[in-house]
N, C-alpha and C positions, 0 to 999 in steps of 0.2 A: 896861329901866330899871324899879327900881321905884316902884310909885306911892304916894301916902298920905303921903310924907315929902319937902319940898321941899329941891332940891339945891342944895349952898354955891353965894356968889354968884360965887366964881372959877370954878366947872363950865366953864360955860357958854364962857368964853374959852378954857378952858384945850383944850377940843376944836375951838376954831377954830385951834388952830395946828398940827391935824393934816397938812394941807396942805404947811408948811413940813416938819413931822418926818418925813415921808415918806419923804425923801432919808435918814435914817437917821443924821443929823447929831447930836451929842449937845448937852444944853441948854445954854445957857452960865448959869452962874450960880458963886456965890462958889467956896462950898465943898462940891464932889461927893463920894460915897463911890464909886467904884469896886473892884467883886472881879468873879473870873473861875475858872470849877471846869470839870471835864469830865462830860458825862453818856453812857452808852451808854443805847440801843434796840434793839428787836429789830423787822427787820420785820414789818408787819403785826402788831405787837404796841404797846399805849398807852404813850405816856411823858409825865412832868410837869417841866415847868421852872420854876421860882419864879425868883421876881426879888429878891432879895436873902435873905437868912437866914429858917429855918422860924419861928423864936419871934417877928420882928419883925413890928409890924404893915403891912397891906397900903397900898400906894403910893394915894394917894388918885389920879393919874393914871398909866398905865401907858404904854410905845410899846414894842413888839417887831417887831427887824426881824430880816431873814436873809440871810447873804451864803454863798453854797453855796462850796464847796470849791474852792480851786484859782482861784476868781474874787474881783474886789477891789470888785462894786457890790452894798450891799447894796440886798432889797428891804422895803417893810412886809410886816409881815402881820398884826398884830390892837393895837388903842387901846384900851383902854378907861378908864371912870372907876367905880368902884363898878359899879354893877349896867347900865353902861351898856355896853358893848361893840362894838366895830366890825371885821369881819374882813375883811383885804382881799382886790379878788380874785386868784384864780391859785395860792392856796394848798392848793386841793386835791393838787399834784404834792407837798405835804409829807407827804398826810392827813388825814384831817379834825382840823379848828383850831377849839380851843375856847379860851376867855381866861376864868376866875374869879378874882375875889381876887389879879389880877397874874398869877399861874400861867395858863401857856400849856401846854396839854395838845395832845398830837400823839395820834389814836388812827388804827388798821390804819396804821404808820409805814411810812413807804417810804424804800426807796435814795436817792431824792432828799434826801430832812429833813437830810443829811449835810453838815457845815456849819458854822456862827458864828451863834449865836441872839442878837441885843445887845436888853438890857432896858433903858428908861431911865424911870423913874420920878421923881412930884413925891410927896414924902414928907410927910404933914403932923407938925409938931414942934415944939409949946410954941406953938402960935398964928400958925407961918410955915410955909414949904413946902421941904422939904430937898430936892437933888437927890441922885437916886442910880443907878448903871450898874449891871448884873450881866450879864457875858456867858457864854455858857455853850456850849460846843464839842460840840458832839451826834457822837455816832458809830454809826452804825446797823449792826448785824450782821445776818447773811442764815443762817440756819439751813440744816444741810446737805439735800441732795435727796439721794432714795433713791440710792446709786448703783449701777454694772452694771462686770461682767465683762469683759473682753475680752483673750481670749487668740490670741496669733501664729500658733496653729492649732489644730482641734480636735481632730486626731490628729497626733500628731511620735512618727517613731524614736526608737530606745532609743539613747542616745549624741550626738542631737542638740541644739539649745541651744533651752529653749523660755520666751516670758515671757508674765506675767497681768499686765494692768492692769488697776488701778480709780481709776475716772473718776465723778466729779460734775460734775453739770450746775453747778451753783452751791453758792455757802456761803463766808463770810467764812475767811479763812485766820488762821491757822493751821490746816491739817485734820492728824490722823492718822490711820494706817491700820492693820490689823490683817487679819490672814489666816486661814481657819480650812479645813482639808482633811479629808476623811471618805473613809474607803474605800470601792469601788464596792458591797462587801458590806455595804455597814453599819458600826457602829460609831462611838465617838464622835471630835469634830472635834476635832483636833490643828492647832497651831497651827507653823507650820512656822520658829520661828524663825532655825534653824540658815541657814535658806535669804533671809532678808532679808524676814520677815516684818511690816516695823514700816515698811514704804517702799510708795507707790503703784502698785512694780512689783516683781513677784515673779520671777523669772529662777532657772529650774532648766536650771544649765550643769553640766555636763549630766542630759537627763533619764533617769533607767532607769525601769524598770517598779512601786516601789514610790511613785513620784509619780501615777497612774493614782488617780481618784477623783474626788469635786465639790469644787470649790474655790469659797468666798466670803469676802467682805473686808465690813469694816467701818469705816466713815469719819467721824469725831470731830472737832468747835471747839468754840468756847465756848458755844454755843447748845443743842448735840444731836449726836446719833448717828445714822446709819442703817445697817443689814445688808442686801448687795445678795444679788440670788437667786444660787441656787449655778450651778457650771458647770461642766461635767463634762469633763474633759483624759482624754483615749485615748494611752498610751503602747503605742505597737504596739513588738513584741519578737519574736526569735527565727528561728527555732526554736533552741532549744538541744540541744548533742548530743543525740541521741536516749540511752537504758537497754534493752537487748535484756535482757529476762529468758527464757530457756529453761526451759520444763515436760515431761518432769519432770526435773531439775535434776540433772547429772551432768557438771562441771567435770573437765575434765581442761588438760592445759598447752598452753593457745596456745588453747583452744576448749572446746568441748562437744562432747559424745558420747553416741551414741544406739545400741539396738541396729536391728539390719534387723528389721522389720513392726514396729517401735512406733511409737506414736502422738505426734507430737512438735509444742508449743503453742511458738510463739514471738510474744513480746509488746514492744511499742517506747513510748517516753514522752517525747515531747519537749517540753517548755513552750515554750508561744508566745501569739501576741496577732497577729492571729486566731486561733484552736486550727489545728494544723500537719494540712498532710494528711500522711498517709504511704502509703508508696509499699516494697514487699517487693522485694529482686534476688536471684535465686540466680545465683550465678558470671556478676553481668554484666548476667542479664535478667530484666524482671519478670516475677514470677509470682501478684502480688495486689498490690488495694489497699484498706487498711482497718490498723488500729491493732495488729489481730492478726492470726494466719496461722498456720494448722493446717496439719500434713504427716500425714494419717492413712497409717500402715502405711509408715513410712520406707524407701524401698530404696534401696539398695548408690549411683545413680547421683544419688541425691538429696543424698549427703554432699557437702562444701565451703562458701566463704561465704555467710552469708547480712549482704543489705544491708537495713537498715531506712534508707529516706530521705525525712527530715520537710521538708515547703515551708511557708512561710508567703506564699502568695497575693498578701497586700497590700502588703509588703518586696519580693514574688520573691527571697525568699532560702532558701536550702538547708542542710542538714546533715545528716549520716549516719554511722551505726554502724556497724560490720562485726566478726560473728563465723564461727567457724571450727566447724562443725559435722560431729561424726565420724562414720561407719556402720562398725558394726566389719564390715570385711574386711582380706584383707592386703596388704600394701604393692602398687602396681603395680610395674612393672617388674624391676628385678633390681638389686641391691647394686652400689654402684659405688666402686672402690678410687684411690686418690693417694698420692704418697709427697711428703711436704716437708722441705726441710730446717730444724733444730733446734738450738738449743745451741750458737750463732755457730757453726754450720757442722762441728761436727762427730758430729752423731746425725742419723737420720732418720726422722721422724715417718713412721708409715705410717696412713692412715686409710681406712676402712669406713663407706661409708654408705648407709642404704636407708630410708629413712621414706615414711611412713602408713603406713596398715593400723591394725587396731584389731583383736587387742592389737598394739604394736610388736615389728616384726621383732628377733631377736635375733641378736649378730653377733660373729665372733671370727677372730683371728688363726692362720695356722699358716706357720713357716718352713722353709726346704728342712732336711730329713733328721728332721722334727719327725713324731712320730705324733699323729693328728688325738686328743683331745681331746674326752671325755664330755661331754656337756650339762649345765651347771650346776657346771662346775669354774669356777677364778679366767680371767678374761680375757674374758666371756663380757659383752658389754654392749648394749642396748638403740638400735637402728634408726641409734648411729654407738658404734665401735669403733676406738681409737685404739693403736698400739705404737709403741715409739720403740726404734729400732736402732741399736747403736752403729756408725759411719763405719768406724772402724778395723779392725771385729772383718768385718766385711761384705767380700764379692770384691765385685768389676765384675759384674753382669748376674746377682747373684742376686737368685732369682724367692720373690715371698710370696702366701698366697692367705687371701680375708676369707671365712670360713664362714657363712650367714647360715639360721636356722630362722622358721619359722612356723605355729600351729597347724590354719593352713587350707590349708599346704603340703606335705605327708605329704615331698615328696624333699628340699625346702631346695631354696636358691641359691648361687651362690659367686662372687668374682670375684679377681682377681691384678693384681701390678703386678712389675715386673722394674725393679731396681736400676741404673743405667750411666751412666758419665763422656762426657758430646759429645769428638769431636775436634775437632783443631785447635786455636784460640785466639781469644781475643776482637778483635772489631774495630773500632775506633774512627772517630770522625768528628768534624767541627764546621761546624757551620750556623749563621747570622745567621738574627735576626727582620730583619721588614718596616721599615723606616729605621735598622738597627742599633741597634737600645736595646738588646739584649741578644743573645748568643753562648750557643749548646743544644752543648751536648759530648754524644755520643749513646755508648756502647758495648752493642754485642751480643754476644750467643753462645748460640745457641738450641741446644734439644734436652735429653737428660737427662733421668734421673727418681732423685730430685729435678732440677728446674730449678739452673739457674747459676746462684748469684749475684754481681748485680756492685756495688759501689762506686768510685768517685770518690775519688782521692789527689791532692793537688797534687804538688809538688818534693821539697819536704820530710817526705812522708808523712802531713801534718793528712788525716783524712778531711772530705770535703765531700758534704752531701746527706745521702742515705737510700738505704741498698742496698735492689735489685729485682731479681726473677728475669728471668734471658734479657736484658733490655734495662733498662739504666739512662740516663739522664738528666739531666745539669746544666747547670743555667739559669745565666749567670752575668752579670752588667751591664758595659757598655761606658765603663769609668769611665778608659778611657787608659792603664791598667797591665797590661793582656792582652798587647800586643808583645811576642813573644819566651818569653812563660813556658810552662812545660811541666806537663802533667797526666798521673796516669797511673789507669786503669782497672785494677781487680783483680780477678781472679772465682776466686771459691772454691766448693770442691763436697765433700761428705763423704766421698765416697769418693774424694778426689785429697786427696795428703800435701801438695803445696805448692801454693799459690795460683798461675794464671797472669796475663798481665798485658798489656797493651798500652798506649804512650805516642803523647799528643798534644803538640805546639807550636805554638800560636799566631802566627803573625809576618805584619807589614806587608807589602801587594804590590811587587813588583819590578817596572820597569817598563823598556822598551827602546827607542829612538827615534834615529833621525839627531838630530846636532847641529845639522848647519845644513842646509838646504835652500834651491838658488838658482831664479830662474825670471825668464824674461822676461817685459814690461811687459803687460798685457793677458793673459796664459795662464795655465794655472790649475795651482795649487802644492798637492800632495798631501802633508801631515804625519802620519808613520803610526806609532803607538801600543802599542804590547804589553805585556803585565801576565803576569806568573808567578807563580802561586800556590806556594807551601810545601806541607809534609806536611800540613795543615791548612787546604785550601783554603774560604775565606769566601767565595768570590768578591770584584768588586770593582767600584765602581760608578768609569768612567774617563768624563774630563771633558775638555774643552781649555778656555784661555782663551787670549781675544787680546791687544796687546799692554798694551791699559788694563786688564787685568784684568778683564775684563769676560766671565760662562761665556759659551760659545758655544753657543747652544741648537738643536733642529732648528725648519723652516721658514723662518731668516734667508735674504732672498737674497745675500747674498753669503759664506755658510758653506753645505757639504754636509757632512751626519755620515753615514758607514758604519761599521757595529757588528757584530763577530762577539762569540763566545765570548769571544775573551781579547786580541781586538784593535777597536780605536778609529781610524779615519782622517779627519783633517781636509783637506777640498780647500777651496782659497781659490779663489775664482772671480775672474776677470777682475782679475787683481794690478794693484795700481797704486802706483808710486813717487812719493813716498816712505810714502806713508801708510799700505799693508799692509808694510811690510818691519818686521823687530821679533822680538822674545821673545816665541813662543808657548808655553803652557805647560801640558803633559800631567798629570795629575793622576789618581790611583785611590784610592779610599778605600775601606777595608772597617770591620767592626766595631772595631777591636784597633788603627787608623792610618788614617795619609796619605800617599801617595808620591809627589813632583812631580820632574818632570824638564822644565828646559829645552830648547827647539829655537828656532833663528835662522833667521828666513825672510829672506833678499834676491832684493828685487826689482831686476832689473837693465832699465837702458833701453835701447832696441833705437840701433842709431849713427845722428848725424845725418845726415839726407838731404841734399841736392846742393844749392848756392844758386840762387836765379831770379833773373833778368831780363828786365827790362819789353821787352817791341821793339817791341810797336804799341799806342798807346790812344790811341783818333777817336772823338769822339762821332757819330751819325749825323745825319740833318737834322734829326728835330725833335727831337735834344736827350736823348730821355728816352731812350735804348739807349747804350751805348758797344760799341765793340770792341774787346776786350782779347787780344794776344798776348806771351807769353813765351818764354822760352826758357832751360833749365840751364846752369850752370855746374860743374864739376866732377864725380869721380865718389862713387856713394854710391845707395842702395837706395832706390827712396819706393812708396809705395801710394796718392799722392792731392796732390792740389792744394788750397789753401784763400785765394780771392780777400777781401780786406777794404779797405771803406770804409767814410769820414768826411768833413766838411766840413770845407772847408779857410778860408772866410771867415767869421771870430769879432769879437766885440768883442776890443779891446787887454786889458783886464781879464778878460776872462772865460777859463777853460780849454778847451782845445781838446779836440772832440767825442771819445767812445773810438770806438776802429775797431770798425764790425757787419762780421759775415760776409755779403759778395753773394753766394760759389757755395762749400759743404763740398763739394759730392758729385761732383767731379771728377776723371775718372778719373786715372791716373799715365801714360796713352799720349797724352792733349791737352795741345795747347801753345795752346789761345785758345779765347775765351768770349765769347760777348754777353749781355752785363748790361742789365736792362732795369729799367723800376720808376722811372727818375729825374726829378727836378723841376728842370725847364727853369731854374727859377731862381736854382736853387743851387750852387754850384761845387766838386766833389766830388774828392777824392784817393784813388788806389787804390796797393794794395803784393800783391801774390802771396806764399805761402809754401810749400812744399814738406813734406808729411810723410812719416815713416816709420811706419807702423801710428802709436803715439801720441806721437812724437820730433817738433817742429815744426822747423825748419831755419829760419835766417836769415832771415827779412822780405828781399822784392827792395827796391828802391829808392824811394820815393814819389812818384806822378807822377797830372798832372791830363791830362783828357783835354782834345787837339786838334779844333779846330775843323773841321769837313767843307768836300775840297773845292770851289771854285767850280766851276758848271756853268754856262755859255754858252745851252745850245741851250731852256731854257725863256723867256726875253727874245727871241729869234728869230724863236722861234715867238709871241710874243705877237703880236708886231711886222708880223708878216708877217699873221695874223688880222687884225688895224685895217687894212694896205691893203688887203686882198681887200674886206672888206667897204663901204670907201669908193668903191671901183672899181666895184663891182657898184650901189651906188646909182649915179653918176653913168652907168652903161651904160641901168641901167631908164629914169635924167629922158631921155635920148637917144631909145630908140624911142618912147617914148608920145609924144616932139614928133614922129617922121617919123611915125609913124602918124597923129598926128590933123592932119599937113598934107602929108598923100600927092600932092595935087591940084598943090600950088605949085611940084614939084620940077621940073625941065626935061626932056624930051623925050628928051633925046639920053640922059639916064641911064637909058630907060626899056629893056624888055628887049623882043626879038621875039617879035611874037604873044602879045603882053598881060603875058607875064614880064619883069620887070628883075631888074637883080642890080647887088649892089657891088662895083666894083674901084677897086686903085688905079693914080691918076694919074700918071703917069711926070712925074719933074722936081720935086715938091715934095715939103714936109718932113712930117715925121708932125705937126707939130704945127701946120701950119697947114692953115686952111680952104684944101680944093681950089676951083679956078673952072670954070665951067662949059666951058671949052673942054678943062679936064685931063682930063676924062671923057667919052672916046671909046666906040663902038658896038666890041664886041669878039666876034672869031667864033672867036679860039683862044689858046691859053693864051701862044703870043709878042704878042701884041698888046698885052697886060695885064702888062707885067712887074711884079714884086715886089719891096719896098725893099730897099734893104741890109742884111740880118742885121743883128742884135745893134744895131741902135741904132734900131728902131722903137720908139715909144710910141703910135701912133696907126694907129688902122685906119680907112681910109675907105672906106665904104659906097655904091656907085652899082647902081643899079637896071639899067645897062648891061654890067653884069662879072659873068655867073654865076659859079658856083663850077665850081674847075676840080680835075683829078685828076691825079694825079702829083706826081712830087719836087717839080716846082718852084711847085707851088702852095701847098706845105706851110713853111710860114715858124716860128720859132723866136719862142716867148711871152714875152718877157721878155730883160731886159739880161744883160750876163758880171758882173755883181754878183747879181743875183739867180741865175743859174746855179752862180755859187760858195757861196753861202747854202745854196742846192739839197743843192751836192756835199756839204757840210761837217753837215748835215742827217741824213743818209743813214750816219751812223756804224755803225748796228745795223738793224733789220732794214727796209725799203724800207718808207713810207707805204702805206696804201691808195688806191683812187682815191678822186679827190677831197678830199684829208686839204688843210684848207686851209694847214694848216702846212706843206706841202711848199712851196717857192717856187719857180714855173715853171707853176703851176698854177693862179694865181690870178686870170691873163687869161681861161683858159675857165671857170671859176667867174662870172668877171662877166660872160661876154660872153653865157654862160649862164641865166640864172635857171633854177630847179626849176618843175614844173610845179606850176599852181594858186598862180604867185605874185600876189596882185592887183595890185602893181603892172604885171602884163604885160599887153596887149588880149585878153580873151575870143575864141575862136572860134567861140561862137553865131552862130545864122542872126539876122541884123540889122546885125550889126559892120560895119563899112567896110575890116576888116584880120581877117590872122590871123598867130599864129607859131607856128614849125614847133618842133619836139623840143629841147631844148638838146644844144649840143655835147658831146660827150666829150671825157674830161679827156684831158690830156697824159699820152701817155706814155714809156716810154724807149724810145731808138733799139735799131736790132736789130745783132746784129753786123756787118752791112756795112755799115751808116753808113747807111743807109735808113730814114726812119721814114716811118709810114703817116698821109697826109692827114687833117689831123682833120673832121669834116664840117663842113661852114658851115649857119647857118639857112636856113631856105626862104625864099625871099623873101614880100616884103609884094606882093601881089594887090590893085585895084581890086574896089570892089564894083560887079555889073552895075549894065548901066545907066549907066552916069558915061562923059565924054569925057575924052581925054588930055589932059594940060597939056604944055607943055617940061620937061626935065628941069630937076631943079635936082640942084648937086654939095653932099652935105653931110659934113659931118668929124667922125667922133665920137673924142676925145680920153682916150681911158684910162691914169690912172698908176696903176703899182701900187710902192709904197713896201715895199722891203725892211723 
């Protein structure tokens, strides 16, 4: 602020309301002037803003804000009044901000300052303060940076696509660009506009070798210019044909020529990028490497090509010259003679030929009865020598001979050829290409000198083709119009007056086959095929189809193809009616057609077999097996049986089950089967059918299987088990009481001399208790008689009745009801002993026990008793009506020591229940 001069008395407020203008709000007041202009800058270069017009005077208070680009909040950045000034902070991102006189100065400007500068001033005018705006749009430009080079590679092939870019780091746009190219030698830089020099990218599509040089560019806006460093592009090339020059220089035709022992400089030049190596061949193989190649003192084996071949390294790529280098000697070998025909066939060229040599052999004609001919008269020509003879004037097999000189030759050479007509006649053919696209008509006739020649004639005489010696050739396309048409071959010779000839015809296969072919059901039906070629055989590719038209190809199983030459056989395997029976259809095709012939295959069915009937179906016991037998009705052939069932109980609505197969593989000599696999639950219907190989015969009748008959003898036997073992208990409660009251029995039942025994008592019933007087001392077997057969139930046991031996002490076990149980028993093959199911044997079974039963008294030392072995069972009488004593137990013994009691009689009561 300056001093010395004090400031109006508004100042002072008017910067207290910096606070508020901050915000960048403009004053309010009457009447504002408002204007708005654009200014540019340059970075890092100063710029001035003024606040309203240069001639007006300065705003006695100033406010400058800035709203950057793209953004909508301005900020301050400097107030001032007069000499007073105030910058805000943060404005160094504009530059450094200076404020004089209202003017706001930006100096080293930056990208940032880029933006909306708003000026609001108080104006002093006639004694009050005017408001006034000025905004002012800064635009800052960025001068261009040095720029650089960059190319897609630093060396590219000649033919390749190659581009330069130039790139700046920065710089306001607009930039242009500019191109400048200088030879690798020097010289000045050309500006390559042809090629798109005025764009950031230079693109030489393609590049050759006059692009090769430093390439720089030059990058241009409104600020400045800058030139980037140069940069050197490598267009690699070549090698290009090599230039053989020969020293010392003596062109002749077809090469150069050198004498023997001269000295001979051969030099090669091929441009390229790397420079080319080169690489010398004589006939094939090298002989040097280097740019040139000296042949001092030339010999005779040194003549032929020579290869000059340039590489370029860095390509790997190759090129090469070849010349023909002579040594003069003379020809090798020896002159070689041919006679051709001339003048559509009616002169004949005779020619002589003998080349190399240096100088060229000289060469001439002589004909029979002809005197040979001084050196250097007319006909005498150089290393080929040509006569034409006329056909007409000429016989068959005359002979001409080719004279040939040389100066390295003192004798010369010669050689002949002999005049004559082939016999015979030409011969024709025609062959298919590979899928028939096209049809070769061949004709030959070799031999001759001159050669035959032949041409191709259709019907009508048009030539077709190009006549050729000995063998001609016509190709001709398979466009459907060759059936049938005729070609004919013509071969002319000079020395034959009339041309001979031989005819072709083209024609579709013929083909031959049964019409109909029959075959039984199942056996196999052979369709057999035959194709006849014409004078013209094409062969012929033969086909079958079957009846859906459908080819029949190999590996189907159920088609065999056999193929000869000219025959095709179709076997149908395992025929089946009606479904192989039908129009099969033979077919040949060659190049020129298509030949179909039908054939009718019937299949025939073998006669129905014989009808069945059911005669036995029983299920067995447990249901799941049946037993099925049948038996034929009528006569007729079969090979098999085929059993089927189904359930036979359905819902009312529902369909009834289809019949499965229980037995296919039954032979034709069985009439019954047992079917197993069934469920007890379900109620199954079976039908039998009878085949013929594949003819099925009449379904027998439907029928459910029979319940199994009843059987008796398992309830029998049950029956009979429950009484035995009833019996046998009440036998064991029986001795364990005599035994545990031995003492109480009576006297009189006791045995002599400390043994008793049991007998019975004469007079009473089995079933009841004997009395003590029934049971008498017994010394033989009448004393003790024995009850009446067949109606004892009870055996009484006295300590007085041993056991006795003989018939009559053998008594029968059981009642005539249980005896017929026995018999009725006994159907198959006789019980074992002791089977308790036998009935008659269930009295010694109880009266019995097995040893170690507990319920029997112990025979240990202690006991008061013991018992003897059990009985043996019953068994059958012998033939005399005699059966053998069954043994009785041992009796029951006192233990020493004890005194006798009276006997007592006791009844032991055994029923055994059928």
């Amino acid at each position: 602020m300056e001093r010395g001069r004090a400031p109006p008395p508004w100042r002072g407020w008017i910067l207290c309301l910096l606070p508020a203008l901050a915000g960048g709000q403009p004053l309010a007041a009457g009447e504002a002037a408002y204007e708005e202009w654009r200014a540019t800058g340059v970075r890092g270069r100063a710029v001035e803003l003024s606040c309203g017009p240069a001639a007006a005077a300065p705003p006695a208070v100033v406010f400058w804000s800035f709203t950057p680009q793209g953004e909508g909040l301005p900020r301050a950045v400097a107030v001032g009044s007069g000499r007073e000034v105030a910058v805000a902070p943060g404005t160094a991102m504009l530059g450094r901000v200076t404020l004089r006189n209202g003017t706001l100065e930006l100096r080293e400007l930056r990208v940032a300052a880029q933006g909306r500068f708003l000026c609001q001033g108080l104006f002093p005018e006639r004694g009050r303060l005017r408001v006034g705006y000025a905004a002012v749009l800064l635009r800052v430009l960025v001068p261009v940076s040095k720029p650089f080079v960059r190319p897609t590679a630093a060396a590219a092939a000649e033919g390749a696509a190659v581009a330069l870019t130039c790139a700046v780091r920065e710089g306001t746009e607009p930039l242009s660009f500019s191109w400048q190219h200088q030879e690798p030698r020097g010289g000045p830089s050309v500006t390559p506009a042809r090629l798109g020099g005025s764009r950031a990218e230079l693109r030489l599509t393609p590049a050759n070798r006059s692009h090769t040089g430093w390439y720089s560019c030059t990058v241009h806006n409104e600020v400045n210019n800058r030139t980037s460093d140069p940069v050197y592009l490598d267009i690699v090339y070549g090698p290009d044909e090599p230039a053989i020059r020969v020293e010392p220089f003596s062109p002749e035709q077809g090469g150069f020529s050198a004498g023997e022992r001269e000295d001979v400089v051969l030099s090669c030049l091929a441009p390229s990028n790397p420079p080319s190596r080169y690489v010398w061949l004589h006939n094939g193989t090298q002989v040097h490497v280097g740019q040139t190649y000296i042949i001092p003192a030339i010999a005779r084996a040194q003549a032929g090509t020579y290869t000059c071949l340039a590489e370029n390294s860095h390509l790997q790529t190759r090129t090469q010259a070849t010349i023909v280098l002579t040594v003069y000697y003379p020809p090798a070998g020896s002159p070689s003679c041919s006679a051709l025909a001339s003048d559509d066939q009616r002169d004949v060229a005779l020619r002589c030929r003998w080349l190399g040599g240096f100088p060229l052999a000289r060469l001439r004609w002589v004909g029979p009865q002809e005197e040979e001919e001084e050196e250097g008269l007319m006909g005498t020509s150089f290393s080929m020598a040509t006569r034409i003879q006329p056909g007409a004037a000429t016989r068959n097999g005359s002979s001409f001979s080719c004279l040939a000189s040389h100066p390295a030759l003192p004798l010369g050479a010669a050689c002949g050829t002999t005049l004559w007509v082939p016999s015979g006649s030409p011969t024709c053919a025609a062959a298919a290409t590979k899928g028939d696209e096209y049809v070769m008509l061949r004709c030959r006739w070799e031999g001759g000198a001159p050669l035959v020649t032949l041409r191709w004639r259709d019907s009508a005489g048009r030539a077709l083709g190009d006549p050729a010696p000995s063998s001609a050739v016509l190709v001709l396309g398979t466009d459907g119009s060759l059936g049938g048409r005729e070609f004919v071959c013509e071969a002319a010779h000079p020395l034959r007056a009339a041309a001979a000839e031989c005819r072709l015809r083209l024609e579709v296969p013929e083909l031959e086959a049964e019409s109909e072919v029959a075959v039984l059901e199942g056996g196999e039906a052979q369709l057999a095929c035959r194709h006849r070629g014409g004078s013209a055989s094409l062969g012929a590719t033969v086909a079958w189809y079957d009846p859906k038209e459908r080819e029949v190809t190999p590996g189907l199983a159920k088609y065999r193809l056999e193929q000869g030459e000219a025959w095709v056989n179709l076997t149908v395997r395992d025929a089946e009616w009606p479904g192989d029976s039908g129009i099969y259809r033979c077919t040949a095709t060659n190049a020129v057609g298509t030949a179909s012939l039908p054939v009718r295959l019937r299949v025939d069915r073998y006669p129905a077999p014989p009808n069945v009937t059911i005669s036995k179906l029983r299920y067995t016991r447990a249901r799941t097996e049946v037993r099925l037998e049948w038996r034929t009705q009528g006569a007729g052939n079969l090979t098999g049986f085929v059993v089927q069932r189904r359930q036979t109980k359905k819902p009312l609505r529902e369909p009834p089950s289809p019949w499965e197969t229980a037995a296919g593989d039954i032979e034709p000599h069985s009439r019954d089967r047992r079917l197993g696999g069934l469920d007890p639950a379900v109620l199954y219907a079976f039908r039998v059918l009878a085949v013929n190989h594949r003819t099925a015969g009449h379904p027998s009748e439907v029928q459910t299987p029979a319940e199994p008959p009843f059987e008796a003898y398992p309830a029998v036997t049950g029956a009979a088990v429950a009484g035995m073992l009833v019996a046998t208990a009440a036998s064991l409660l029986a001795v364990h009481c005599i035994a545990r009251h031995r003492e109480s029995l009576p006297r009189e039942c006791r045995g002599r001399g400390g043994s008793g025994g049991l007998s019975w008592s004469p007079g009473t019933r089995p079933s009841q208790p004997l009395s003590p007087q029934g049971c008498t001392a017994c010394s033989s077997a009448r004393e003790c008689p024995t009850p009446p057969p067949r109606r004892r139930r009870a055996r009484a046991l006295s300590p007085a009745c041993p056991p006795r031996a003989g018939p009559a002490a053998q008594e029968p076990l059981g009642t005539a009801e249980e005896a017929e149980a026995a018999a009725g028993g006994e159907e198959g093959a006789g019980p074992a002993q002791g089977d308790p199911s036998v009935p008659g044997t269930a009295a010694a079974a109880e009266a019995a026990p097995a040893q170690g039963d507990p319920s029997v008294p112990s025979t240990a030392a202690g006991t008061g008793a013991s018992w003897a072995e059990p009985p043996a069972p019953l068994t059958q009488h012998p033939p005399g009506g005699t059966r053998a004593p069954p043994p009785f137990a041992e009796p029951l013994s006192a233990a020493p020591g004890t005194t006798e009691d009276p006997p007592v009689n006791v009844t032991i009561t055994v029923t055994a229940t059928p």
